[in-house]
C-alpha positions in Angstrom: 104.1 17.1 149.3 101.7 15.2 152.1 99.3 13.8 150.0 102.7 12.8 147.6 103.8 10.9 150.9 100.3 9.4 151.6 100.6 7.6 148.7 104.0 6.5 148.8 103.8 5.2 152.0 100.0 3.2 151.3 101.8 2.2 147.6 104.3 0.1 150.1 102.0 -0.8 152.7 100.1 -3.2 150.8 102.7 -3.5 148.1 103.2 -7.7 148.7 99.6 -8.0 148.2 98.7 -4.7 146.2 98.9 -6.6 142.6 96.9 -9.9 143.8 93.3 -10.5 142.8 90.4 -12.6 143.2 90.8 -15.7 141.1 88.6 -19.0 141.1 90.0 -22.4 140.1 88.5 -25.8 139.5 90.3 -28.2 141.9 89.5 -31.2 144.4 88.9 -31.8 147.6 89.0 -33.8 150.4 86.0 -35.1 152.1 85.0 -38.1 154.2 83.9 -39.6 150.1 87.5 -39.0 149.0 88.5 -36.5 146.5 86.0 -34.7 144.7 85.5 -31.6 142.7 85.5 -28.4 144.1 86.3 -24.6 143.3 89.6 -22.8 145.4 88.6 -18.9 145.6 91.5 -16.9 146.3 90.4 -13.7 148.4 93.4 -11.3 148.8 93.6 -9.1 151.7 90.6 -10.6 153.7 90.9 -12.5 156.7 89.5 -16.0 158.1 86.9 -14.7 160.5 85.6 -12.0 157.8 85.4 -14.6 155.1 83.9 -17.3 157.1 81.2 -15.1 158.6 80.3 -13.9 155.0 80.7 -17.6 153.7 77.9 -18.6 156.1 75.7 -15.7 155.7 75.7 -16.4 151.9 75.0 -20.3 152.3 72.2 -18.7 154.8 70.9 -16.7 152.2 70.3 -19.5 150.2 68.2 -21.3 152.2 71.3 -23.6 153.3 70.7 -25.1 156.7 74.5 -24.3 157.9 76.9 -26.2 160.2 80.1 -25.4 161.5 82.9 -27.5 162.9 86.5 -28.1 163.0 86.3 -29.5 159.3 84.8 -27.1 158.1 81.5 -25.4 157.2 78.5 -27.6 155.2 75.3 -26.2 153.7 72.8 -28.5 153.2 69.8 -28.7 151.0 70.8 -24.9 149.4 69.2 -23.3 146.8 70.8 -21.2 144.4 68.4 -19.6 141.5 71.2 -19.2 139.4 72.0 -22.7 139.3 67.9 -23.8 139.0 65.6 -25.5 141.4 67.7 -28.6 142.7 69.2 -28.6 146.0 72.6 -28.7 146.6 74.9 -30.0 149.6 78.3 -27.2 149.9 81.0 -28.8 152.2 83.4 -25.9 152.1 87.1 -25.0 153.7 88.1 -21.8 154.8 92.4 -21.1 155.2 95.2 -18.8 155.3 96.8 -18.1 152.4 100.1 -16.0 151.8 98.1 -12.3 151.1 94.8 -13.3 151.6 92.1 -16.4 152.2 91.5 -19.6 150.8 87.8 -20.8 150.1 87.4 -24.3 148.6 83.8 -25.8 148.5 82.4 -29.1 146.6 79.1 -28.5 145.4 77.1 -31.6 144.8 73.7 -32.1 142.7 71.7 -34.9 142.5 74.4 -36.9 144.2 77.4 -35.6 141.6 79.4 -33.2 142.4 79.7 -30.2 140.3 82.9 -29.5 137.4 83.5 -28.6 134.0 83.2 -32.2 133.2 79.4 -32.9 134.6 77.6 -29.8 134.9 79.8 -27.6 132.7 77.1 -24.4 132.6 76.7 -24.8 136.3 80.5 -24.9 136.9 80.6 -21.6 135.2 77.7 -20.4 136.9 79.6 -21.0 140.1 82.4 -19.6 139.0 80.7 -16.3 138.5 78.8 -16.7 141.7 81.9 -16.8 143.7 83.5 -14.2 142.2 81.0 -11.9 142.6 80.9 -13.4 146.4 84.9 -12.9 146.6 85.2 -9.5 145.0 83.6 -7.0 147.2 85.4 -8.6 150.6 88.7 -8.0 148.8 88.1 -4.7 148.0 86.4 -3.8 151.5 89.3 -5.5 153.4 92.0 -3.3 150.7 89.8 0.0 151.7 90.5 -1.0 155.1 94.5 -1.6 155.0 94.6 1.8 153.4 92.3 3.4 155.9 94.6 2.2 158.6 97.6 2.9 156.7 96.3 6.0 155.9 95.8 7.1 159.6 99.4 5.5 160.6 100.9 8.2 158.2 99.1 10.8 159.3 99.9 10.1 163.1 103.6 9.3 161.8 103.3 13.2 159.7 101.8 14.7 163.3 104.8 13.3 165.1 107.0 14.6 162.6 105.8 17.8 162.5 105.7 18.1 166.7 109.4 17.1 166.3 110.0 19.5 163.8 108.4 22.7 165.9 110.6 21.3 169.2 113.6 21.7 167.3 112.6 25.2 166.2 111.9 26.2 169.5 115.4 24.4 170.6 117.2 26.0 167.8 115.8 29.3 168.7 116.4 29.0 172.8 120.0 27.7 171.9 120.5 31.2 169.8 119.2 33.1 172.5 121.3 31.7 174.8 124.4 32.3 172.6 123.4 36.2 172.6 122.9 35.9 176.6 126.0 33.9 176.9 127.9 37.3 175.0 126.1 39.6 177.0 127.2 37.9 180.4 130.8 37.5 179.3 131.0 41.1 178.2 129.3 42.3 181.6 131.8 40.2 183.2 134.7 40.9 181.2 133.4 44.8 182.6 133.4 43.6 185.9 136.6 42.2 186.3 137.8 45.6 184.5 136.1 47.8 187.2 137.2 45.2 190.1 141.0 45.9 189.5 140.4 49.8 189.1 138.1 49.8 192.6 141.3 47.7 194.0 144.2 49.7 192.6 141.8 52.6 194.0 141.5 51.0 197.5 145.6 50.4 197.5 145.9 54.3 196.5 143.3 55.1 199.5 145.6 52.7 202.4 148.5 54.8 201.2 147.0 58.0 201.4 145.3 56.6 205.0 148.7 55.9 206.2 149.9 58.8 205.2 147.1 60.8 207.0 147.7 58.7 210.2 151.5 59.4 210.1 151.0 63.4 209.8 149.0 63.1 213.0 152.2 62.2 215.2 153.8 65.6 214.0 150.7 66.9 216.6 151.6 65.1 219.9 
């Protein structure tokens, strides 16, 4: 029946965001240029600061000389086997998105930037690249939600269950006291029984100690 629970309550958890995935888009972007090409990853469940510290290690990783401002994050001069031996510049955006994170970056070669319509193999290249990228972060960040779900329950099932045993224990005390609560009401119903013999007996003895008293004037 716990383990039922545990996955009831994780199913709910993350049920807004349980059914997104990682998808990659062709789209455009702003940049000091204008509007250029550029691919939107959608990473569910991550946040900013994990994706943007994976972001940059990945440019960093290929051989991207990385900077960092309020704009954004650009690689310059990267190299990416995959795509072949040019260098490319990345300018790349990193948001909040309802669920997840929002990665857009422009990838420009030899001075064009990169789409289905100029370098169609390398804009599926990318593609791939960024969804293999994408996918482990989302499914780290979901381990983690239902980790911490996970141990909310159980501390939630601990609670419970401490409740549970106090109320026993409160159950049973109030049952003992009912039997103690009879015991002292028949003790005292005794009591009061014995009380008015002992005082009927006390009036008897003044009687008979009056009466003793009086038969010792007959003497004088």
């Amino acid at each position: 029946m716990k383990n039922i629970l545990v996955v009831l309550f994780i199913a709910f958890a993350i049920s807004d965001s349980a059914a997104q995935k990682v998808t990659v888009e062709n789209t455009s972007m702003k940049m000091d240029d204008g509007y250029n090409s550029a691919f939107a990853v959608f990473i569910p469940h991550a946040s900013t600061k994990t994706v943007e510290k994976k972001w940059v290690g990945f440019l960093k990783d290929n051989n991207a000389r990385v900077k960092s401002n309020k704009d954004g994050i650009s690689g310059q001069n990267a190299m990416i086997n995959a795509i072949g031996p040019d260098t490319l510049q990345i300018f790349s955006k990193i948001e909040e998105a309802p669920g997840g994170v929002l990665l857009t970056s422009a990838f420009r070669k030899q001075g064009t930037y990169i789409a289905p319509a100029t370098f169609a193999g390398d804009a599926k290249l990318l593609e791939r690249i960024l969804n293999d990228f994408a996918t482990p972060i989302a499914k780290n960040e979901l381990d983690n939600k239902i980790s911490i779900a996970t141990k909310l329950l159980s501390v939630k099932m601990v609670q419970l269950q401490n409740l549970q045993k106090k109320d026993e224990r409160l159950v049973s005390d109030i049952e003992k006291m009912k039997v103690k609560i009879a015991e002292n009401e028949r003790e005292q119903k005794e009591i009061k029984e014995q009380q008015t013999g002992l005082n009927k007996d006390i009036d008897e003895q003044k009687t008979n100690l009056e009466t003793i008293k009086n038969m010792g004037k007959d003497l004088k």
